[in-house]
C-alpha positions in Angstrom: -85.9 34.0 -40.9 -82.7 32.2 -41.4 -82.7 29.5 -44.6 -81.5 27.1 -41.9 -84.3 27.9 -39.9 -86.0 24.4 -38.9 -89.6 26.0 -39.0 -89.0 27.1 -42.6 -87.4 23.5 -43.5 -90.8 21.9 -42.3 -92.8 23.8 -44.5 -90.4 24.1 -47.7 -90.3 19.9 -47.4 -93.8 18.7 -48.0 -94.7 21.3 -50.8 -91.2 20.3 -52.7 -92.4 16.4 -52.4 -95.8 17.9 -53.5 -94.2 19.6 -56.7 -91.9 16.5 -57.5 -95.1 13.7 -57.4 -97.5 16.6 -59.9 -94.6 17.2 -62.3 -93.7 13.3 -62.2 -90.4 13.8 -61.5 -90.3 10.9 -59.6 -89.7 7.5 -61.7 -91.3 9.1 -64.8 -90.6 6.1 -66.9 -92.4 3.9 -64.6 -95.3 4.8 -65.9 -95.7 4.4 -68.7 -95.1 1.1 -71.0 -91.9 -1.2 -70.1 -89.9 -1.7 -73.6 -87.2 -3.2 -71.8 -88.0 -5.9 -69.0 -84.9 -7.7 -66.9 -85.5 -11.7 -66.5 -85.8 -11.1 -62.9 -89.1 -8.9 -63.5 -90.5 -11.2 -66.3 -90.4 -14.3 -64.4 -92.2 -12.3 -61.2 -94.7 -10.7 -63.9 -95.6 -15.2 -65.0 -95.5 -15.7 -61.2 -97.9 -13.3 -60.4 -100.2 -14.4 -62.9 -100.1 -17.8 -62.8 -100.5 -18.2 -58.9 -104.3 -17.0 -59.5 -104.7 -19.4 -62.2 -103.1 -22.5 -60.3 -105.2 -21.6 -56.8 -109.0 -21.1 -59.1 -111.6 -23.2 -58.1 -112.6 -24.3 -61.6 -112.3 -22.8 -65.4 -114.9 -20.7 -64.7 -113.0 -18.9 -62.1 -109.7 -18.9 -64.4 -112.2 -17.4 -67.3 -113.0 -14.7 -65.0 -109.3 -14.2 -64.4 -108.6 -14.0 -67.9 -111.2 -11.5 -68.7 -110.2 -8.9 -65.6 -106.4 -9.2 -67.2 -107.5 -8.4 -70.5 -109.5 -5.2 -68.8 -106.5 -3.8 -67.8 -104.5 -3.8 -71.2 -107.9 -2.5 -72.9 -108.8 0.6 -74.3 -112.3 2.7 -75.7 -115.4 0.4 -75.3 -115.8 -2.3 -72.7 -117.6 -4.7 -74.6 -119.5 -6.2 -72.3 -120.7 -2.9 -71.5 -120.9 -1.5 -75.2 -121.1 -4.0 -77.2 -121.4 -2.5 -80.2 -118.6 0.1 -80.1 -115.0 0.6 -80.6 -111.8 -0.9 -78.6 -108.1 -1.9 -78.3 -106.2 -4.6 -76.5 -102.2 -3.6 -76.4 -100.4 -6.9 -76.1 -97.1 -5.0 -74.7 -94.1 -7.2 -73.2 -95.6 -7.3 -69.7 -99.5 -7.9 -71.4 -97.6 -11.0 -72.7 -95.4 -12.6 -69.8 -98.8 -12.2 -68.0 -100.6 -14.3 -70.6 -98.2 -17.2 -70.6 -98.1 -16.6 -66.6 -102.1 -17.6 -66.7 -101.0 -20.2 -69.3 -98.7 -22.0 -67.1 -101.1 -22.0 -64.7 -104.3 -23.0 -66.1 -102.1 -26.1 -68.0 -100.2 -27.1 -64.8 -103.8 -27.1 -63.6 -105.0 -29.3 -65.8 -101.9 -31.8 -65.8 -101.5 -31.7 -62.4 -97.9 -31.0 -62.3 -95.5 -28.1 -63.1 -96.0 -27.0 -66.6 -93.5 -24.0 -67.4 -92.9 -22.0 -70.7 -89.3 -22.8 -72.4 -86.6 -20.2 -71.6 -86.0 -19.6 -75.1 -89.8 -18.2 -75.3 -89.1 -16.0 -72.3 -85.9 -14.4 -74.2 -87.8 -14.0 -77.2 -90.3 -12.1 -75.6 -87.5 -9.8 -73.8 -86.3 -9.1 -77.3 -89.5 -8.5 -78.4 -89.1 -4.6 -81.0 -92.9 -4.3 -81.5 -96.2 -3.3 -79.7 -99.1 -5.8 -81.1 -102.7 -4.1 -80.8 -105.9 -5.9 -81.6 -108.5 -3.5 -82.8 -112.2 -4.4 -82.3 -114.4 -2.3 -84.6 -118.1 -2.6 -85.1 -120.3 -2.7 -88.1 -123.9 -2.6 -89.5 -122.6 -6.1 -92.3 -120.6 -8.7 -92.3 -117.4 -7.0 -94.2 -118.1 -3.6 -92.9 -114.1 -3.7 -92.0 -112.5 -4.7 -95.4 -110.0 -2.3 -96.2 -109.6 -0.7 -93.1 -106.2 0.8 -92.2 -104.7 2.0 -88.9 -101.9 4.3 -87.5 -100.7 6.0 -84.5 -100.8 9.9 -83.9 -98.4 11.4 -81.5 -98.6 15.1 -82.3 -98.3 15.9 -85.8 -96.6 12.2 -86.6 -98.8 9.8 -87.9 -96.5 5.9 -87.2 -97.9 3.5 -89.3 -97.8 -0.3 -88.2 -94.8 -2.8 -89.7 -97.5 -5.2 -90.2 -101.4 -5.5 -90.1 -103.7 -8.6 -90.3 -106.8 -8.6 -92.4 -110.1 -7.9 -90.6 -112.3 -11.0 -89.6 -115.5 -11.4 -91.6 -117.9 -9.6 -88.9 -119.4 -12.0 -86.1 -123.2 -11.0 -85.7 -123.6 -10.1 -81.6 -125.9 -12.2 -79.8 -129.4 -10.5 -79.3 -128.5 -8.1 -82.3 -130.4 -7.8 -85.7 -127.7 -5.5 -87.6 -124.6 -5.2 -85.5 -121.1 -7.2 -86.6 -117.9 -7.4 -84.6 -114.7 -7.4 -86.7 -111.0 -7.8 -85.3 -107.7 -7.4 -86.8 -104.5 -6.9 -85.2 -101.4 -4.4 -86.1 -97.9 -4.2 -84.7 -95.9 -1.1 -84.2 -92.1 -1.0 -83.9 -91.2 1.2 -80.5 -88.4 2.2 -82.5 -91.0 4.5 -84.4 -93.0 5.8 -81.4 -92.3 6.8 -77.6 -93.9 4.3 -75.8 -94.0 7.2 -73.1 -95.8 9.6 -74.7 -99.9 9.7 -74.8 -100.9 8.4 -78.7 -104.1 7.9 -80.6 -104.7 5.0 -82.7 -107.0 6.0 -85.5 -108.6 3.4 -87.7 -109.4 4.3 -91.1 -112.0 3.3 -93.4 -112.2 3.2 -96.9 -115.0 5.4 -97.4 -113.6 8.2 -95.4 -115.0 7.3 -91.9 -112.5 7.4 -88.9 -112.4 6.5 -85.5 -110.0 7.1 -82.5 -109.2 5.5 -79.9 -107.3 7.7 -76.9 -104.0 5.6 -76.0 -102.7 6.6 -72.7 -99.6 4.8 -72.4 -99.5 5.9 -68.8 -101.7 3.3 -67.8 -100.6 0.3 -69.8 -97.7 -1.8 -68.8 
């Protein structure tokens, strides 16, 4: 058989496009997180966010909205599933034009008239240099999460954040008689990590605990 044959071109065809979409050789970097965002693709990240927002029947409806949006830049524990466990929201570039997206919505809602963020906002956001996570941790006390610290592991490398928050003095769960929530939020330069590459956030405790938290960046805009 000839390599011009048009019997062997059928078959070598679909197993090559099979290869390329298993390897990921076909727009690798679009999955994973977008560092850098044109204007073009912020403003239709807001649009797309806000049109939900303006077209909800009432602010329960937009709550609900809000809530399935933070789902999607979540990690570890759903808490209205586990309440009592461990979890992550990664406020990226797109996790943010998204928020002020519902924003615009849910206030143009309410004023019944356009209501639009300031372009300067939207530019500082381009420029944004850092990933922000909030870390939910729970506890058996109030400040079970004083002294925590956090980093990222990418291999061997452990990235520590440019700046973390202190914990919140634990919120008792409704319908709990010993479990506390406690929040805090960290912000990582991408200059220090690949925001391509599959990471662990671990959270460390003062007393030696740890807990991680898989961070597949290949599901997080």
């Amino acid at each position: 058989m000839s390599p011009m044959d048009p019997t062997s071109q059928s078959t070598f065809w679909p197993v090559l496009v099979v290869i390329f979409l298993a390897t990921g050789f076909f727009v690798p970097s679009a999955l994973a997180i977008d560092v850098d965002l044109t204007d073009e693709q912020a403003k239709r990240i807001m649009a797309s966010a806000r049109g939900p927002m303006e077209q909800a029947a009432g602010n329960e409806e937009m709550f609900t909205i809000i809530k399935a949006a933070d789902k999607i830049s979540r990690i570890g524990d759903d808490p209205e599933v586990t309440p009592c466990g461990s979890s992550a929201i990664l406020r990226t570039k797109t996790y943010w034009f998204g928020y002020f997206g519902r924003e615009e919505g849910r206030r143009s809602k309410v004023a019944q008239q356009e209501v639009r963020m300031p372009e300067a906002k939207l530019q500082e956001i381009l420029k944004m240099p850092n990933l922000e996570i909030e870390i939910g941790l729970c506890g058996q006390e109030e400040f079970f999460a004083e002294g925590v610290d956090v980093a990222l592991q990418q291999g061997s490398n452990n990235i520590m954040p440019m700046d973390k928050g202190n914990p919140s003095r634990g919120r008792k769960i409704p319908g709990s008689e010993m479990d506390f929530v406690s929040r805090f939020s960290a912000r990582f330069s991408y200059q220090d990590f690949d925001p391509q590459r599959p990471s662990k956030i671990v959270v460390f405790f003062p007393d030696g605990k740890l807990i991680s938290l898989d961070a597949d960046f290949s599901k997080i805009k």
